[in-house]
C-alpha positions as YAML, in Angstrom:
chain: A
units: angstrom
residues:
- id: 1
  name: UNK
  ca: [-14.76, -14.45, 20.82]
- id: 2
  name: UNK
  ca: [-12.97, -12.21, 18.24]
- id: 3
  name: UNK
  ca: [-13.51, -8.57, 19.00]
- id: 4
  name: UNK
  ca: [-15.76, -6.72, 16.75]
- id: 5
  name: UNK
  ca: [-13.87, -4.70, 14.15]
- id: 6
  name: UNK
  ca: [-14.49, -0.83, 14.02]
- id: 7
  name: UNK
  ca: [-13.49, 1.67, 11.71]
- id: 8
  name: UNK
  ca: [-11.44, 1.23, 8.64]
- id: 9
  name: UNK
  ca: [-10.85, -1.67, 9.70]
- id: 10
  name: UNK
  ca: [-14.16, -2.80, 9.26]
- id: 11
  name: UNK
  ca: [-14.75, -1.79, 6.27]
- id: 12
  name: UNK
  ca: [-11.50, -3.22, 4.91]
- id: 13
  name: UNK
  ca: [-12.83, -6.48, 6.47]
- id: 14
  name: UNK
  ca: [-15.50, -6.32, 4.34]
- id: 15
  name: UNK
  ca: [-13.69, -6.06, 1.21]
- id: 16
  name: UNK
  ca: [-10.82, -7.78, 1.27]
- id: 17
  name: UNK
  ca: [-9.61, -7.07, -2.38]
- id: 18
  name: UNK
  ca: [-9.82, -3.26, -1.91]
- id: 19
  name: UNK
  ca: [-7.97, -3.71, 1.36]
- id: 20
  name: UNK
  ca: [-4.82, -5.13, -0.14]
- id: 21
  name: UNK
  ca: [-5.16, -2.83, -2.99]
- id: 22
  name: UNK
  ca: [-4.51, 0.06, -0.48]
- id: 23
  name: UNK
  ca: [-2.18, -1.81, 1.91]
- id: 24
  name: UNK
  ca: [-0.01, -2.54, -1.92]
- id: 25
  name: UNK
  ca: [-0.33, 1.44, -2.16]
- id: 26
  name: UNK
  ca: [0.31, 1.94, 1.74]
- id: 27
  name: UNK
  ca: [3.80, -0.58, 1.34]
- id: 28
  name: UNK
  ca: [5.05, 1.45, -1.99]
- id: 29
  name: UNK
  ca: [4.37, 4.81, -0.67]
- id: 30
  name: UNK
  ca: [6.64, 4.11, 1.82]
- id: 31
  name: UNK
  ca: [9.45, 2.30, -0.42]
- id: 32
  name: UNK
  ca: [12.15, 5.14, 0.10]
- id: 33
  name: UNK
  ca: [14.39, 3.52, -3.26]
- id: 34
  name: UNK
  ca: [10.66, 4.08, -5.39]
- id: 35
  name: UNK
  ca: [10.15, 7.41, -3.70]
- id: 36
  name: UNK
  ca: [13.66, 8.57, -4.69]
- id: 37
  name: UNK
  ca: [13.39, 6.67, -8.61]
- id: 38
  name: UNK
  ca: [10.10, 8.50, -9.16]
- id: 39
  name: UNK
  ca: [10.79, 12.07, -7.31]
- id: 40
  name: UNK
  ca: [14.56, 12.69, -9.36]
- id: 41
  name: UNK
  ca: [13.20, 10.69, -12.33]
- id: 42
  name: UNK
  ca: [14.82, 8.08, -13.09]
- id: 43
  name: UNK
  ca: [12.41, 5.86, -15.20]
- id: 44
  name: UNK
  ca: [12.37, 9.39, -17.47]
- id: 45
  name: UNK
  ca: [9.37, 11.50, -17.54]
- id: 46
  name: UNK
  ca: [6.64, 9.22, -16.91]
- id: 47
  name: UNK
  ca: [8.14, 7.85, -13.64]
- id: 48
  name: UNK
  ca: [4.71, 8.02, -11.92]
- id: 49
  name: UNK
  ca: [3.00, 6.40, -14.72]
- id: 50
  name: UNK
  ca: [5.71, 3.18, -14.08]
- id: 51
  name: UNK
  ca: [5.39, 3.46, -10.37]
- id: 52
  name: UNK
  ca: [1.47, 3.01, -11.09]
- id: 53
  name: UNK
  ca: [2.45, 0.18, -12.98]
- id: 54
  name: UNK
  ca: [4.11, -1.26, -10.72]
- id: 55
  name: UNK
  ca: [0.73, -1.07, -8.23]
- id: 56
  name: UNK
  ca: [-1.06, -2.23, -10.65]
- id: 57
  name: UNK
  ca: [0.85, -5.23, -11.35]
- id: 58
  name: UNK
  ca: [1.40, -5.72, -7.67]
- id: 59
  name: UNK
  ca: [-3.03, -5.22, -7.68]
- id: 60
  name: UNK
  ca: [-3.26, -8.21, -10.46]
- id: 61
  name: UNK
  ca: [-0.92, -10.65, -9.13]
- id: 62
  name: UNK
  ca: [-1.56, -10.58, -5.34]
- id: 63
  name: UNK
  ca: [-5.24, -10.54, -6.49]
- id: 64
  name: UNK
  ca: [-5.55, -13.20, -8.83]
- id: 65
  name: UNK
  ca: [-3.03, -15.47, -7.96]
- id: 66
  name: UNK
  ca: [-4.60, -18.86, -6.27]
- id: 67
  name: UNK
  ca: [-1.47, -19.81, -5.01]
- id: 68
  name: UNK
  ca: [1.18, -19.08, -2.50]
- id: 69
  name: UNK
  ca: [3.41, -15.94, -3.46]
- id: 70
  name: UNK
  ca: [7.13, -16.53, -2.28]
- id: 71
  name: UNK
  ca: [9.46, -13.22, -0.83]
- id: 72
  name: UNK
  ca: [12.29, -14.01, -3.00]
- id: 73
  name: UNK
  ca: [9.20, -14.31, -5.98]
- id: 74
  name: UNK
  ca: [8.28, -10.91, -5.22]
- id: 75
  name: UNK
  ca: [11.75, -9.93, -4.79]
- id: 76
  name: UNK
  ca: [12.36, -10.71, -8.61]
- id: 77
  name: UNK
  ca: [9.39, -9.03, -9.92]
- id: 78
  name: UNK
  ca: [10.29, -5.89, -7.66]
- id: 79
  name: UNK
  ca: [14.26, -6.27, -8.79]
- id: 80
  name: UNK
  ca: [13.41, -6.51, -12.62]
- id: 81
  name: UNK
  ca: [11.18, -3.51, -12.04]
- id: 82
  name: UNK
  ca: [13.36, -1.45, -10.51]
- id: 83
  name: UNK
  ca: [16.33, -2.09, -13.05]
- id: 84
  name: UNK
  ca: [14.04, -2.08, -16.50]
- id: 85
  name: UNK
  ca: [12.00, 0.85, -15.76]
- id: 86
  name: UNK
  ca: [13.84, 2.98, -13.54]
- id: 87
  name: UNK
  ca: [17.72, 2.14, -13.90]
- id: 88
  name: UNK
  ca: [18.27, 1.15, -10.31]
- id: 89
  name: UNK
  ca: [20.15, -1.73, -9.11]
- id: 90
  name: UNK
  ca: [19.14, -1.75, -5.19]
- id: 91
  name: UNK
  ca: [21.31, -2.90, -3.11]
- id: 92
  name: UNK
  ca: [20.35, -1.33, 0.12]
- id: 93
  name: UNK
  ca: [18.01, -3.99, 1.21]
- id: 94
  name: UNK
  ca: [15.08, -2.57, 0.45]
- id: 95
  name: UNK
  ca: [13.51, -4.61, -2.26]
- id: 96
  name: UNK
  ca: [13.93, -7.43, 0.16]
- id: 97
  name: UNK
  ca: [12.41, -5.49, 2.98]
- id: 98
  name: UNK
  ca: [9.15, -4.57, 0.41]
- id: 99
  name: UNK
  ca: [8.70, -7.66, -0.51]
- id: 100
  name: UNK
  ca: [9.08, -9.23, 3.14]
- id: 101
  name: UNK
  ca: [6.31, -6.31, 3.70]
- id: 102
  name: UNK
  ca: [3.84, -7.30, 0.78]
- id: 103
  name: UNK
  ca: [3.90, -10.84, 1.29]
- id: 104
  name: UNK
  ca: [2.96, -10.55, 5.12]
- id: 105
  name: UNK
  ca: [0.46, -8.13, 3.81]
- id: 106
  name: UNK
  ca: [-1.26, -10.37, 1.50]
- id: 107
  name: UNK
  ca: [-1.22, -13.08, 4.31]
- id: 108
  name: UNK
  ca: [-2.54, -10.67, 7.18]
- id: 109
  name: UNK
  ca: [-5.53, -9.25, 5.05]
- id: 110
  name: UNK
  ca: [-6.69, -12.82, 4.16]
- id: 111
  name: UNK
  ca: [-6.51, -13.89, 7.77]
- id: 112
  name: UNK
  ca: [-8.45, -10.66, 8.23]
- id: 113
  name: UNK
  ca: [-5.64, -8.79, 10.43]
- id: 114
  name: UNK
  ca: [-5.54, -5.30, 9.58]
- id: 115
  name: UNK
  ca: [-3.24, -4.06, 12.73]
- id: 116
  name: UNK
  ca: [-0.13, -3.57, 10.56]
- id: 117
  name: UNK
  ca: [-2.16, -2.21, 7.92]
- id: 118
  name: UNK
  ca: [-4.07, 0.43, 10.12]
- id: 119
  name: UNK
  ca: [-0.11, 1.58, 11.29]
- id: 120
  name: UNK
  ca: [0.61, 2.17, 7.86]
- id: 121
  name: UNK
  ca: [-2.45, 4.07, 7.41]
- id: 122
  name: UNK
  ca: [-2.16, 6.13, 10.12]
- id: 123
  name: UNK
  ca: [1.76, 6.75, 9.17]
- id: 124
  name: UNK
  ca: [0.41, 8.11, 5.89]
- id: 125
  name: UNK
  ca: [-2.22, 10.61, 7.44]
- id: 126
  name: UNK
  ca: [0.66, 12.03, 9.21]
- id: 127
  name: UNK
  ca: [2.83, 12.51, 6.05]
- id: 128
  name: UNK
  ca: [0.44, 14.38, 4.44]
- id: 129
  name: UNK
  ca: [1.13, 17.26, 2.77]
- id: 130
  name: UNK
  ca: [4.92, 16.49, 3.70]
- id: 131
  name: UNK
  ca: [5.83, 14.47, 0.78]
- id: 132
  name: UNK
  ca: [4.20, 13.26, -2.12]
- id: 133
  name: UNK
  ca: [2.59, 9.31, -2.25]
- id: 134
  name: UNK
  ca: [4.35, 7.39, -5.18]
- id: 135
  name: UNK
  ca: [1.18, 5.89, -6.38]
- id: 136
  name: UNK
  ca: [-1.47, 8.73, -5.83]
- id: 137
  name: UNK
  ca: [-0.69, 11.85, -5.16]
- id: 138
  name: UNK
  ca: [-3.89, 12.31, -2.47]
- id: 139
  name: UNK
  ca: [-5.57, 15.77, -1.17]
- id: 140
  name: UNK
  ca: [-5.83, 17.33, 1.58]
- id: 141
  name: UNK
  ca: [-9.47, 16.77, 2.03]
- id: 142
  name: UNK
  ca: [-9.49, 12.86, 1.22]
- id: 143
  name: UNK
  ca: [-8.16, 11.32, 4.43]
- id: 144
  name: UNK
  ca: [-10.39, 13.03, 7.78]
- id: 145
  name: UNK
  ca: [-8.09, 12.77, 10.89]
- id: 146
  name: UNK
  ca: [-11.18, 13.37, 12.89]
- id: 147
  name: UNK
  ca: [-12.34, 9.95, 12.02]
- id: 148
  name: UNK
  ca: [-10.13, 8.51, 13.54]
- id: 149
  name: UNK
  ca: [-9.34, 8.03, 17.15]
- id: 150
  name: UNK
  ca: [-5.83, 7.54, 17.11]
- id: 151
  name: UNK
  ca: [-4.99, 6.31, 20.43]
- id: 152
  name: UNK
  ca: [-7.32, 3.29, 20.01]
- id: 153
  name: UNK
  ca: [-7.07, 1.37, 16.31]
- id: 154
  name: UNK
  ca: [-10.49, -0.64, 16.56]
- id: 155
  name: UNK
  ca: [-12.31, 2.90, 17.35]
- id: 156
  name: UNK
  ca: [-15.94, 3.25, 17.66]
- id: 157
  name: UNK
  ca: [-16.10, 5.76, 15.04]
- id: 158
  name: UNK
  ca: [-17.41, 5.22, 11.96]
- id: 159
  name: UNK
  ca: [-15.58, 5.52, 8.61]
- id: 160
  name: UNK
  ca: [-16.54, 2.40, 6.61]
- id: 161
  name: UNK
  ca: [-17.06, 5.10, 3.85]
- id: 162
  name: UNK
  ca: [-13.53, 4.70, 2.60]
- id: 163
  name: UNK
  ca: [-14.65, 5.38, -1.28]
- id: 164
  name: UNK
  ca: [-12.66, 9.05, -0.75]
- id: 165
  name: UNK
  ca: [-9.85, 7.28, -0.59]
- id: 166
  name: UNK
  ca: [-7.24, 7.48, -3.42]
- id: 167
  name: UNK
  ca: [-6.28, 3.94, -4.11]
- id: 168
  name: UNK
  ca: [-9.75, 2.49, -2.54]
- id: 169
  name: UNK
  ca: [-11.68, 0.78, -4.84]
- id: 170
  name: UNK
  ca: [-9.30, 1.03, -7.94]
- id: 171
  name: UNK
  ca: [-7.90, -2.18, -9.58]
- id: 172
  name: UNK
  ca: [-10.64, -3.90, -10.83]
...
């Protein structure tokens, strides 16, 4: 039998879409190449707005796409990205390490495995208020700690409200 899930988890279960819309934000916000484009600028002055572009076109795709979605597919669309709207030719290994992490995504939350997911969610309550998200900048009041018991990922707490939640529930 497949243990029950609690949580987040839960109630990312039981919206798939909405779930990969915030494990897209969760896998950009921790893109240090983006981080660095859109905190010194360089896709001008609306950096964040093409950064939210980018999530949103990362929303669309992975969303509406019936088919398989390759890593070096990804790794175009991320590559052309990063040189047309923020002048950056990456060559650190990151873009292929993104995409690597958005494709496995996409696979994990429609085989309904939100482990990797929840890691990334917890790693982003901890940055709070230490450095800005890429795609959403979030307050301090939107993500409750005490939710969440962080020793055990499927805990018996209850936050299937997750509408707080910068990120959750946009890109439809």
């Amino acid at each position: 039998p497949t243990p029950e899930l609690k949580g987040p988890m839960a109630a990312w279960a039981s919206n798939p879409k909405e779930a990969l819309f915030l494990g897209i934000r969760l896998v950009l916000d921790e893109w240090d190449t983006l981080i660095l484009a859109v905190k010194n600028g360089w896709g001008g002055n609306d950096s964040e707005l093409r950064a939210k572009y980018l999530f949103e076109d990362l929303c669309d795709w992975f969303s509406k796409s019936t088919k398989k979605i390759s890593e070096p597919q990804v790794e175009d669309f991320l590559n052309e990205v990063m040189q047309d709207d923020f002048s950056v030719q990456a060559e650190d290994g990151s873009i292929q390490l993104t995409a690597k992490r958005l494709v496995q995504l996409r696979r994990d939350v429609s085989n309904a495995n939100f482990d990797g997911m929840f890691r990334m969610w917890q790693r982003s309550l901890k940055r709070q208020g230490k450095h800005r998200n890429v795609i959403t900048e979030t307050k301090d009041d939107e993500f409750d700690p005490e939710l969440l018991n962080e020793d055990d990922p499927k805990s018996t707490k209850d936050e299937s409200d997750m509408k707080g939640v910068e990120g959750w529930g946009q890109g439809e």
